[in-house]
N, C-alpha and C positions, 0 to 999 in steps of 0.2 A: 075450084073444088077444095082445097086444102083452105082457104079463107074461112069457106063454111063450119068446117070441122071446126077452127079453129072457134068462130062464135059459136057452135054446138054446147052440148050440156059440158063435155069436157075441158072446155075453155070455160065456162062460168065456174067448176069446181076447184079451176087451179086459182081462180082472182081468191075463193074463200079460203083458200089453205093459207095463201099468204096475207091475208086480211088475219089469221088467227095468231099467225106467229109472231106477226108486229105485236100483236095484242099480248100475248103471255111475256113477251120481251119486255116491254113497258112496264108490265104487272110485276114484274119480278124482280126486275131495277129498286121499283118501287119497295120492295118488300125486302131487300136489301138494305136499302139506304134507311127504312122507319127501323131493321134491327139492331144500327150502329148509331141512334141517334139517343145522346145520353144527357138529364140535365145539369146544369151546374153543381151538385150536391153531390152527385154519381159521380160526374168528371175529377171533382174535387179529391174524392174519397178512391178513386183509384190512383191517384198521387202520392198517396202519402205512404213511406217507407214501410218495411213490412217491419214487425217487435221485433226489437234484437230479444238473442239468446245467448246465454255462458258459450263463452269461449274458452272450449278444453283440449287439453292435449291430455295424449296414449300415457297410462304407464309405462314402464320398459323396467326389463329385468334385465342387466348387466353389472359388468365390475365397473368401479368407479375410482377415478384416481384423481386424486387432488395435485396441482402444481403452481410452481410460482412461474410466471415466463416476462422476459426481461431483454430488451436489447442493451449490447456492453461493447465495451471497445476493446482489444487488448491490449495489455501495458505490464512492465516489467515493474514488481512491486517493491515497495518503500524505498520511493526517490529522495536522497541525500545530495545538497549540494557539499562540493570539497572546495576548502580554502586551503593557502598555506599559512601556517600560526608567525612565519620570519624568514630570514633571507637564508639561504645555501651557505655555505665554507667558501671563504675565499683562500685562494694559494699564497695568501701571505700571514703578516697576523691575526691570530682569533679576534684580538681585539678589534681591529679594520674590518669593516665590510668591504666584501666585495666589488672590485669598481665595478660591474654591469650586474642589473639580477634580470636577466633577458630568458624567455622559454627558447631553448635548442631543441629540444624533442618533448614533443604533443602527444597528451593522451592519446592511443587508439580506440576510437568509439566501438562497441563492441567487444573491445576485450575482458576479457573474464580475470579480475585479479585475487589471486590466494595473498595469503598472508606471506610476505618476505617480498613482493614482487613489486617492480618500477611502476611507480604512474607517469612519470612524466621526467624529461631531463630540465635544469635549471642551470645554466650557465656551467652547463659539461658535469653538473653535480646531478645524482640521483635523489630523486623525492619517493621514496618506499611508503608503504601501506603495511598497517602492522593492527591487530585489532586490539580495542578498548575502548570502554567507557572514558575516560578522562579525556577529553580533546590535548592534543601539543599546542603549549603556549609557553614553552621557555623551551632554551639551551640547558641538553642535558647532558653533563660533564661528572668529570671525579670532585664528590665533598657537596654535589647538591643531593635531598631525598626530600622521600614524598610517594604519594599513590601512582604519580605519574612516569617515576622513576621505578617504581616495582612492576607496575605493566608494563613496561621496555623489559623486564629482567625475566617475569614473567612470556614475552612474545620470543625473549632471546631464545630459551630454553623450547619452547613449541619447535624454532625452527632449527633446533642441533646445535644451538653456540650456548651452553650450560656458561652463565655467569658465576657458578659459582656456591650463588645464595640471592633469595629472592627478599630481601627484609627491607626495601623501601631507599636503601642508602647504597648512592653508586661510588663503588669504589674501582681498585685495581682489576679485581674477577673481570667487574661486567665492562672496562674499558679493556681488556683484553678481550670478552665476548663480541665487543661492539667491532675493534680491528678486523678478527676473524671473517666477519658477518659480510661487514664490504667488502674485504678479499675476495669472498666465494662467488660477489657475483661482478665482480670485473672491478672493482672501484678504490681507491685508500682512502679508509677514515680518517675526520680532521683529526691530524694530530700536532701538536703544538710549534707553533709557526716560528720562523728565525728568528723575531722579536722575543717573544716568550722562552726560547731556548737562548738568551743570549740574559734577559734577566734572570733564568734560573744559574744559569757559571757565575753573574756577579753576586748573585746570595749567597753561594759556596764557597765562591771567592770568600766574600764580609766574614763567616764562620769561620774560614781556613784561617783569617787575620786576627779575629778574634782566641782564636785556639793560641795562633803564635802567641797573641801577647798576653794572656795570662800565664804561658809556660814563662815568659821572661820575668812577669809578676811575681813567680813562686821562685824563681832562682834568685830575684833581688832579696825575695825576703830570707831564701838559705843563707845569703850572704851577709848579710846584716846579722843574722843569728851568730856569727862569728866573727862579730865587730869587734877590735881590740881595744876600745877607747880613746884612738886616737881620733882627731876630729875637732874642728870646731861647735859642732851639733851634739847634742845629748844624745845618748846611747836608746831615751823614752822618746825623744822624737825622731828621731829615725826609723823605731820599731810602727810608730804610729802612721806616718808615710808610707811605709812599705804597707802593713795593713790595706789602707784607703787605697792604695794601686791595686793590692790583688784584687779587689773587692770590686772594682770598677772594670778588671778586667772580665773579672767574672760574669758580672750583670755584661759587658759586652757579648761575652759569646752567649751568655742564656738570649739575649736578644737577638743576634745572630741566628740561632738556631730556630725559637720561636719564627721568627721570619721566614727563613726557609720552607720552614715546617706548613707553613697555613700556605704558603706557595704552591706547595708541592700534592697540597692536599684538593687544587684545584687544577693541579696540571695533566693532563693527560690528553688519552682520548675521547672527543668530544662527538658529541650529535648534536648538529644545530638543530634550531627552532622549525629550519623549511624544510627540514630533508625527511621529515616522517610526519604522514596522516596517521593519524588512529581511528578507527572506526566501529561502531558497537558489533558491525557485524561482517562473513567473510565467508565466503569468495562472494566479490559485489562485479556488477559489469558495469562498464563506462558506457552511458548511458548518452549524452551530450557533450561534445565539445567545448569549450567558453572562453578560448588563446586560440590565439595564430602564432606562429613561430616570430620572434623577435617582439613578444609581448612582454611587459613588467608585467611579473604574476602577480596585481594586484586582485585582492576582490575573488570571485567564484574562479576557479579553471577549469570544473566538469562536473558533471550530474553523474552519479550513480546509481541501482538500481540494483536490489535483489537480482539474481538468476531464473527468480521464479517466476513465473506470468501468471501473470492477473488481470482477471475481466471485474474492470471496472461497471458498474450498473446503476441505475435507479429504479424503483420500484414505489409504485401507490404504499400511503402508510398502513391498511389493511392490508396488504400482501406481506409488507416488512412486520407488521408483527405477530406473522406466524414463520417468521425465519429464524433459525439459532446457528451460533457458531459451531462446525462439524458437520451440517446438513450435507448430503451427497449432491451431485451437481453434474448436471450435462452441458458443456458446449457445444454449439454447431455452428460451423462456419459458412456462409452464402451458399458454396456449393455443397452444402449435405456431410461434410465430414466431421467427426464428432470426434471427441477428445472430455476424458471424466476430472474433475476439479472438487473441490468444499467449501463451502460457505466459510471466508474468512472472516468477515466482519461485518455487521449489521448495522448501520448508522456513523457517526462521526463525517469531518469531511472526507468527500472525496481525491482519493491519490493520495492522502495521508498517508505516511508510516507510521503511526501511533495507531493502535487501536482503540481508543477513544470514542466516548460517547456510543457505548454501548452499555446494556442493562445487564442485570448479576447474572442472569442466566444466555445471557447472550444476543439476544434479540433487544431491536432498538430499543435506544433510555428513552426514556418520556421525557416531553419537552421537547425533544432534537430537532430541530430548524425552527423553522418560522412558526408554526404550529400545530396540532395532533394529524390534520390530514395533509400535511407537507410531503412532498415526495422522500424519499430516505434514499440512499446511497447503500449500494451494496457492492463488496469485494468479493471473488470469486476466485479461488487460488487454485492455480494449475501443477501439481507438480511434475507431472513429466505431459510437458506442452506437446510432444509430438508435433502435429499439423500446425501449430501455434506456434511453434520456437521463433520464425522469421516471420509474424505475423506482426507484430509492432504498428498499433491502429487498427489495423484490421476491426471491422463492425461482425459480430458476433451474436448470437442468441444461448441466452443461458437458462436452463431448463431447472428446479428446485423440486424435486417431490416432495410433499408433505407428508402422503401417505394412501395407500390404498384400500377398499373393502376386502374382507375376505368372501372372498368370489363375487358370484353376481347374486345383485342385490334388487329391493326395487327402488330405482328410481322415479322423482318426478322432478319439475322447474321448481327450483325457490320458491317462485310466486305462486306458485298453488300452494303453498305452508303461509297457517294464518294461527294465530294464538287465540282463542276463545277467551270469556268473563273466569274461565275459571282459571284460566296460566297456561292449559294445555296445547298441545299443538294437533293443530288437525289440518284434512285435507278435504275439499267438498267435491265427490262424483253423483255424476249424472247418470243417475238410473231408472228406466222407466220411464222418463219425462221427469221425474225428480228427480230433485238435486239432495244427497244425502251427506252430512257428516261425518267421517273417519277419523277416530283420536289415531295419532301415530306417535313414533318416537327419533324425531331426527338425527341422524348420523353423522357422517361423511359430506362434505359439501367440496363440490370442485366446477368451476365450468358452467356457473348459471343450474347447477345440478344438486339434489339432496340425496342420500339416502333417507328413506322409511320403513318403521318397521308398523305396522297396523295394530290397536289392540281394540279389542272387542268386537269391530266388525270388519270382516273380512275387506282384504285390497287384493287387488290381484294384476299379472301384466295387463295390458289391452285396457283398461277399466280409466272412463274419460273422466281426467279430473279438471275443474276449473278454476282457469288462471288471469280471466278477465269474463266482463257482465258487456 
């Protein structure tokens, strides 16, 4: 029974349903595949990139601030090496050196010296620091002068031991200043050794004998003046002997005393050669060491160094020539702390104490290194270092303002500023689908940044200008 049904009309209806869907199935595949089938000329032409167009960026209206920025190290500035100009006082004669010129006490690295104070001990002698231009290169004593002997008389005087008088020629005053000077800080100045005091007694002596025997001279010739003619000798040669005696005794004591005299006019209290630095400048800190104890001071003993800290740097030569000396100055340390400095020096070498090789107005001289785009070297002085005082090395960043707008201005990149046939400067936005021309007048430039001011036709924030095609 169900067989039949099944061949009945309703079993032939269901073979044509799916006889139709197979059919629309196929057909449609079909109709698919012919609307994705493209030939080579189409294929080709949907390959190929779409036109470029201007590449623009936004105006922006803000403040602009021009800077210089720079990594620097810090360092204590205008390092001087110190020598000694000659040996220390030895405890016997001036003339005799010393048997050992050995270092007993070593600079302390670190220490901050003023003027009148120790650097170092030399064989139980003090080597003082005293400022001036004229470097120690002799023994200065009573009967030498000179510029170098008036800044000694000069430094006397700074620190409370008045010589007297400062005219260049050291006499009694300033070998009395000089005794005092050592006194004060624990030490006795050389003063003339048992040799030296033992030929001054025999040149007093020579005088004292000189003295005697012209006084004998002048009582032969009293006596002769009351010659009674007796005698085998004429009354004219006797007078003329006695004569030539006084005369010879004379010239003895004049030379006598001459002698004494230029003695005496170098006898005194002395400063040797080793015992005083002079320095252009003061209070310096000891900055390097360069002796070990039981060293001959030959050659350097120790680096000094301003008080002051300095961020040494380098800067591209278009940065450096918009820096001047006095420019205000930020440091900042790795971790964030800041500490304010000035632009000390614009060019010459680095770590110099000269300030060298800089231009009249202070920014770097032309020429300075290798050539106009050479990096430049810039000094960054710190006067109250704060977070820097024990920083020594320390890697740092040093910040330069140039300058800012007044207020917010507009901005756009460099590269959108282009000079036209006629010299002017313009900027080209994209309006409309066109690209239009804006004469402007450049400003301020910091940071890949310009300011603009627009003339004739209007700029405004948000307005796309273009900085590449």
């Amino acid at each position: 029974m169900s067989r039949r049904l099944l061949r009945g009309p309703w079993g032939r209806g269901r073979k044509v349903t799916v006889m139709v869907a197979v059919v629309v199935a196929f057909g449609g595949g079909g109709w698919a595949a012919g609307t994705r089938m493209q030939s080579p000329a189409d294929a080709a032409a949907a390959h190929q990139p779409p036109k470029a167009g201007p590449v623009t960026v936004a105006v922006e209206r803000r403040r602009l601030t021009a800077t210089v920025v720079a990594q620097g190290t810090v360092e204590f500035g205008a390092p001087r090496s110190v020598a000694l100009a000659g040996a220390v006082a030895s405890s016997g004669s001036a003339a005799d050196g010393p048997a050992a010129q050995l270092v007993t006490k070593l600079p302390q690295q670190g220490a901050v010296l003023t003027e009148g104070s120790v650097l170092m001990q030399v064989s139980g002698r003090p080597v003082f620091v005293l400022r001036g231009q004229v470097p120690m290169y002799r023994t200065l004593g009573p009967g030498t002068s000179g510029d170098d002997v008036r800044q000694l008389q000069l430094a006397l005087r700074r620190i409370g031991q008045d010589p007297g008088g400062a005219g260049g020629h050291y006499g009694q005053g300033t070998a009395g200043a000089v005794t005092r000077w050592y006194a004060s800080k624990g030490y006795e100045a050389q003063a003339p050794g048992p040799e030296e005091q033992k030929q001054r007694g025999e040149l007093e002596q020579a005088v004292t004998d000189a003295q005697l025997g012209l006084l004998q001279a002048q009582e032969g010739q009293g006596a002769a003046g009351g010659h009674d003619g007796g005698g085998a000798s004429s009354p004219a040669a006797t007078d003329a002997t006695r004569a030539l005696e006084l005369k010879s005794a004379k010239n003895r004591l004049d030379q006598a005393n001459k002698t004494l005299s230029l003695f005496l006019a170098a006898y005194g209290t002395r400063v040797p050669a080793g015992e005083v630095v002079f320095l252009p400048e003061l209070p310096v800190r000891v900055d390097k060491v360069k002796v070990h104890l039981g060293d001959t001071p030959d050659g350097s003993v120790a680096t000094v160094t301003s008080s002051d800290v300095v961020v040494q740097a380098v800067v591209p030569a278009a940065d450096a020539a918009q820096l001047r000396q006095g420019m205000p100055a930020r440091v900042e340390t790795t971790d964030g702390r800041q500490v304010t400095g000035v632009v000390a020096r614009v060019g010459g070498a680095s770590g110099s104490a000269t300030g060298g090789g800089t231009g009249r107005d202070g920014g770097a001289a032309a020429g300075d290194g290798a050539g106009s785009e050479a990096p430049v070297p810039v000094a960054v002085s710190v006067p109250e270092p704060g977070v820097l005082k024990n920083q020594a090395g320390a890697a740092v960043k040093a910040t330069v303002d140039l300058g800012s707008s007044k207020g917010a201005v507009l901005v756009v990149p460099v590269a959108a500023v282009h000079t036209s046939a006629d010299g002017r400067a313009r900027v080209r936005v994209l309006r409309g689908g066109r690209i239009v021309d804006v004469p402007v007048t450049p400003g301020l430039s910091a940071a890949g940044q310009v300011e603009v001011t627009p003339r004739d036709v209007p700029l405004g924030e948000g307005d796309q200008v273009v900085v590449g095609q």
